[in-house]
C-alpha positions as CSV (number, residue, x, y, z in Angstrom):
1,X,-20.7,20.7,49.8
2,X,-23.5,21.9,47.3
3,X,-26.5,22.6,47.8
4,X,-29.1,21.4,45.1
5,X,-33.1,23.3,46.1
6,X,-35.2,24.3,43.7
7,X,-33.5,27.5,41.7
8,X,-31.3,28.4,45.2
9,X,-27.5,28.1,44.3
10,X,-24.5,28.5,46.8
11,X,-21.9,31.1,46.2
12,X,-20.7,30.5,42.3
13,X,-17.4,29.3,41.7
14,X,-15.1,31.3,40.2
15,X,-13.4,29.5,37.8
16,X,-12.5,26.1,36.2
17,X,-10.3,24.2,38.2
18,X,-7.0,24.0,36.5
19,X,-5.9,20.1,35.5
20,X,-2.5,18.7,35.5
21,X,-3.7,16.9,32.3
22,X,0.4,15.3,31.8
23,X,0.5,13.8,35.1
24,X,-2.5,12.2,36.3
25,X,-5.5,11.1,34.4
26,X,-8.3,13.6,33.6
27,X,-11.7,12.9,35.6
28,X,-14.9,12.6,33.5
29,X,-18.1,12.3,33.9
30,X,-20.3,10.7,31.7
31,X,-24.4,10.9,31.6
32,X,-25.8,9.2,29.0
33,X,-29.1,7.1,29.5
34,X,-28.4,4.4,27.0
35,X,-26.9,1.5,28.9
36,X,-25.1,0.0,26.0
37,X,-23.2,3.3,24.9
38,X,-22.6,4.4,28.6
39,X,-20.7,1.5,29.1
40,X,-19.2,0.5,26.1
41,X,-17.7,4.7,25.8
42,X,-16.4,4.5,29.2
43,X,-14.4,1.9,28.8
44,X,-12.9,3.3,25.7
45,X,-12.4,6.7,27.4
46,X,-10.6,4.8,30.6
47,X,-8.3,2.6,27.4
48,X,-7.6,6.8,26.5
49,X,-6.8,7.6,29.7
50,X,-9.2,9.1,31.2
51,X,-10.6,8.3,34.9
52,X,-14.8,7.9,33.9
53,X,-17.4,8.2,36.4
54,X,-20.5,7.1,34.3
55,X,-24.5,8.2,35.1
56,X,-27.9,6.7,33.6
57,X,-29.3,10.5,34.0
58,X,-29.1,14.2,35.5
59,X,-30.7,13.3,38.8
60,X,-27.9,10.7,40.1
61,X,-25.3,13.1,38.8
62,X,-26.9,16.5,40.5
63,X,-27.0,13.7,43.7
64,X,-23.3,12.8,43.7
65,X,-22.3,16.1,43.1
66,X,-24.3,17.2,46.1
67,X,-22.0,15.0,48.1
68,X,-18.7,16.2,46.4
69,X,-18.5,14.1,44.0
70,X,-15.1,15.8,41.8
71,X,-14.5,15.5,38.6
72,X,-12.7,18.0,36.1
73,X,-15.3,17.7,32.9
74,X,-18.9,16.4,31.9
75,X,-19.6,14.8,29.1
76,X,-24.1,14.9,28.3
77,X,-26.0,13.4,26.1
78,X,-28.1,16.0,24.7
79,X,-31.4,14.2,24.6
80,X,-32.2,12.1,27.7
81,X,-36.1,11.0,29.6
82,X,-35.1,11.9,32.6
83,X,-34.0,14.9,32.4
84,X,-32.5,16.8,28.9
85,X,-29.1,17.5,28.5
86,X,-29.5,21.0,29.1
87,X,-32.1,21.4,31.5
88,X,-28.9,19.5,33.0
89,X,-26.5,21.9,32.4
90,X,-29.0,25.0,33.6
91,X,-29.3,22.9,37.2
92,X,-25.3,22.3,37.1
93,X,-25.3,26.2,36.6
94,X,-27.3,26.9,39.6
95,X,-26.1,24.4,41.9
96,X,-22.9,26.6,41.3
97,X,-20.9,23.4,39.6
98,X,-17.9,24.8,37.8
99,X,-17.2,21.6,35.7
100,X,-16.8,22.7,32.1
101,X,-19.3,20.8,30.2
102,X,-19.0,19.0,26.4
103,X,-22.5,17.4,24.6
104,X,-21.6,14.1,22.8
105,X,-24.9,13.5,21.1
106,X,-26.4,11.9,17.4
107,X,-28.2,14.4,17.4
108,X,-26.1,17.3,15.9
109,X,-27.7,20.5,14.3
110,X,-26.6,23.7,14.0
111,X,-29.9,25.0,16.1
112,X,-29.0,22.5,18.8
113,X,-25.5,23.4,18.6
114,X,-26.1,27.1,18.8
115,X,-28.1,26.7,21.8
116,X,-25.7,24.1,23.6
117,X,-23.1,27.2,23.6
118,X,-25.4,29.6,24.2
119,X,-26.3,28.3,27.6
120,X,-22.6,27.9,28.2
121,X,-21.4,24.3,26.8
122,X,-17.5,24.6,25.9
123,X,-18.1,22.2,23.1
124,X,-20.7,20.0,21.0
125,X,-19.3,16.7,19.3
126,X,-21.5,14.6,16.9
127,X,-21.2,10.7,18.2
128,X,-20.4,9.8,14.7
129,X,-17.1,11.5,15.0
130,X,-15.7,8.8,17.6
131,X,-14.5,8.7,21.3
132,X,-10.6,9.4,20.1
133,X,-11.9,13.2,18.6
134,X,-14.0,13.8,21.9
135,X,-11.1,12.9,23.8
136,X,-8.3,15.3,22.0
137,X,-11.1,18.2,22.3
138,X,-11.8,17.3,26.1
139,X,-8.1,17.8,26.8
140,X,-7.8,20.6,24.3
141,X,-10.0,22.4,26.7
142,X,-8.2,21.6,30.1
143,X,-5.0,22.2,28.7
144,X,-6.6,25.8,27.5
145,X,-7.5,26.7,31.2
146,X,-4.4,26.6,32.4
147,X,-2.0,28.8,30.1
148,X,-4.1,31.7,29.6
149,X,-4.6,32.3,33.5
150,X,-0.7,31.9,34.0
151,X,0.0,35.3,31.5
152,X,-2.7,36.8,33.3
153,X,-1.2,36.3,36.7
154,X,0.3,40.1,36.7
155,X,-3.0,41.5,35.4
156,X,-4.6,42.0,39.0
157,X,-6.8,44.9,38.1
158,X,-8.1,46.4,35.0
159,X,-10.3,49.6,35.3
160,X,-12.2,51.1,32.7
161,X,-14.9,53.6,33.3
162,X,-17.3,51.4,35.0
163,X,-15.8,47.8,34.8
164,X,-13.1,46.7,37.0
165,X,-11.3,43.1,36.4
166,X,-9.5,41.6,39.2
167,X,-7.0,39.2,37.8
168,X,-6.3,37.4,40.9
169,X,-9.9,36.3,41.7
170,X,-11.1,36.1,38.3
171,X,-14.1,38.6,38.9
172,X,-16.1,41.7,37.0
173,X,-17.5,44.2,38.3
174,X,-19.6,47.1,36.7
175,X,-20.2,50.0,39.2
176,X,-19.2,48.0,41.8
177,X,-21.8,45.0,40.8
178,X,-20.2,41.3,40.7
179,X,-21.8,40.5,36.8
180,X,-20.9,36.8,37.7
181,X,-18.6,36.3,34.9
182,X,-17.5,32.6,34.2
183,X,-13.5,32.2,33.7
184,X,-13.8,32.2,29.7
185,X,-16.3,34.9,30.1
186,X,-13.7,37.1,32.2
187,X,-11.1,36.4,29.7
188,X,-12.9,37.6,26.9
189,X,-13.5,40.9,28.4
190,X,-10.3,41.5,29.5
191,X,-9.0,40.8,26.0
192,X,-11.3,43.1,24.4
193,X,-11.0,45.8,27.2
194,X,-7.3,45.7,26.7
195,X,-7.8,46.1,23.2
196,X,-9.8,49.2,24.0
197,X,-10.8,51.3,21.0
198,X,-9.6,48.4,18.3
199,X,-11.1,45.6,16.9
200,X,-10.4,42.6,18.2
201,X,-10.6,39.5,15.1
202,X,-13.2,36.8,16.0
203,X,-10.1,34.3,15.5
204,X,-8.4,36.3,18.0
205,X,-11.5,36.3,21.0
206,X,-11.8,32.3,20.2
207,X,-8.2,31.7,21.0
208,X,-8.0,33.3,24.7
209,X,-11.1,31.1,25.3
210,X,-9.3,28.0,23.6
211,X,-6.3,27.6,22.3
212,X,-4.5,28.7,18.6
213,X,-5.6,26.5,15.8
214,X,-9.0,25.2,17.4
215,X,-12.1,24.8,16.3
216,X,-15.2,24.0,18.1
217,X,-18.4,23.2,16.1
218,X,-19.4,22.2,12.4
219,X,-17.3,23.6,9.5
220,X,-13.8,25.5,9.3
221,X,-15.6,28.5,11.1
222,X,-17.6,26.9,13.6
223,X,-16.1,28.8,16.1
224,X,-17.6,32.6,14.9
225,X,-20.6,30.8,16.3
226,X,-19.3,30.3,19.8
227,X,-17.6,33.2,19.6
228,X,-20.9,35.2,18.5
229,X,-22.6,33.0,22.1
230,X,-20.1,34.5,24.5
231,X,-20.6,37.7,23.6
232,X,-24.4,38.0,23.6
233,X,-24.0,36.0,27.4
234,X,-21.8,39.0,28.0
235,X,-23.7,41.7,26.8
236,X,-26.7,40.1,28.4
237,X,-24.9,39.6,32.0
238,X,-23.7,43.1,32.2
239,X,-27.2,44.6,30.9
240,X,-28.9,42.9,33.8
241,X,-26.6,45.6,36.0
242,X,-27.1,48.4,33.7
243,X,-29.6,48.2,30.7
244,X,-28.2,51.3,29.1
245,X,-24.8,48.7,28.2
246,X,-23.5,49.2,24.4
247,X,-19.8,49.3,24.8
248,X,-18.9,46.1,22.7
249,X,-19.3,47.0,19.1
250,X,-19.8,43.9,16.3
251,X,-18.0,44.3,13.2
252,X,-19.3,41.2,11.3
253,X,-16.8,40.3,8.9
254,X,-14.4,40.9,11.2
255,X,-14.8,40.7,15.1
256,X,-15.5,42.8,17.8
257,X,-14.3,45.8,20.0
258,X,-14.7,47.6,23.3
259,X,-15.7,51.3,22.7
260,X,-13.4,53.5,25.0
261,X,-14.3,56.8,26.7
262,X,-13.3,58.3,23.0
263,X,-15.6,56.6,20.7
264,X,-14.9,56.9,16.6
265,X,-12.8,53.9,16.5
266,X,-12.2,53.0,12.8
267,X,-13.2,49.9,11.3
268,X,-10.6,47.0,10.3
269,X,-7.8,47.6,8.1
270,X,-8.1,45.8,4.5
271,X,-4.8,43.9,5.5
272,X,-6.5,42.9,8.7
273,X,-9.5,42.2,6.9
274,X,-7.4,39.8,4.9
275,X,-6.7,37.2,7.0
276,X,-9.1,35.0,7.9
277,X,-10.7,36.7,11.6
């Protein structure tokens, strides 16, 4: 059971619980404070398949999930009286709730957007789009959390100078100091610290977080943006351990790397460079 006081959180969770999303029906939550909209997109998720649990605001939703309420994804709306969308999301956080978390909202802006991911939203769909596109990314993302960690099951331990990966429990450490990684955060570094020394394509860090092919966000490369979130959360998580933290290396046209013990690595190849990072 969670606790929800003030800015005292449990023990984290780990990881995203993995979904059978082929067998049984996904279970969403919905929070939107417009009666008409809340009821009218549940029912349409639930003709899609989905198993909706609907909220008028954050408060009822912190409540329920207090008592173990379960679920397997959020849906917000991003601008709410009660309580905002992601002052939401911040006490979801806390509380230690591992539900990933999608904003449906009219009102979609790249600043908005930006900061959704930033504070660790997997998605952000304008309204305008319609409930069938919010329900093929919804699944998108479940269906996402469940490959990746099955290739990693052999991966139990990573160590590189200061950072140790344990692949069974899903946890980073840097000089022996948990840096409370989430699951997509945990991937990323394990891609790029596997990669150590090369650069890794922004295309490339996207797709362990997601899946090949797709795209969060506005425009064909709305995913360097997310991609660009991750990796300042991740920078900023394992500087709060050790400020003096400059291992991952930007190359903007292209992506990123991990600097090993060596250093010098060389920048991109042109042929690299040519498809689209």
């Amino acid at each position: 059971m969670l606790e929800i006081a003030g800015n005292r959180a449990p023990e984290r969770a780990r990881a995203v619980p993995t979904v059978d999303t082929a067998t049984k029906p996904i279970r969403l939550i919905l929070v939107d404070d417009d009666v008409d909209f809340r009821d009218a997109a549940s029912a349409e998720l639930e003709d899609l398949g989905f198993s909706v649990t609907s909220f008028a605001d954050g408060w009822r939703l912190l409540a329920a999930a207090a008592n173990g309420l379960a679920a397997d994804i959020v849906v917000l709306d991003w601008m709410m009286p009660a309580m905002a969308g992601l002052d939401l999301l911040k006490r979801l956080r806390e509380a230690g709730v591992p539900w990933p978390v999608v904003f449906l909202t009219g009102r979609s802006t790249p600043s908005l957007e930006s900061e959704a991911l930033d504070h660790g939203a997997l998605d952000f769909v304008d309204k305008t789009r319609g409930l069938p596109i919010l329900a093929r990314r919804v699944r998108k993302i479940l269906q996402s959390a469940q490959a990746p960690a099955e290739a990693a099951a052999t991966e139990d331990i990573v160590q590189r100078g200061p950072l140790l990966l344990n692949g069974s429990t899903k946890r980073a450490f840097w000089d022996g100091a948990d840096i409370n990684l989430t699951l997509m955060e945990f991937r990323v570094v394990r891609l790029l610290v596997t990669s150590a020394g090369d650069f890794v394509s922004y295309r490339a860090v996207y797709d362990v977080v997601h899946h090949a092919g797709f795209i969060a966000g506005s425009g064909e490369n709305g995913y360097r943006s997310n991609v660009r979130s991750t990796i300042k959360r991740i920078r900023m998580k394992i500087r709060a351990v050790d400020p003096t933290f400059d291992r991952i290396e930007n190359y903007p046209s292209f992506g990123y790397r991990w600097e090993d013990d060596a250093g010098g690595a060389a920048a991109p190849s042109s042929d690299a460079l040519s498809v689209r990072a």
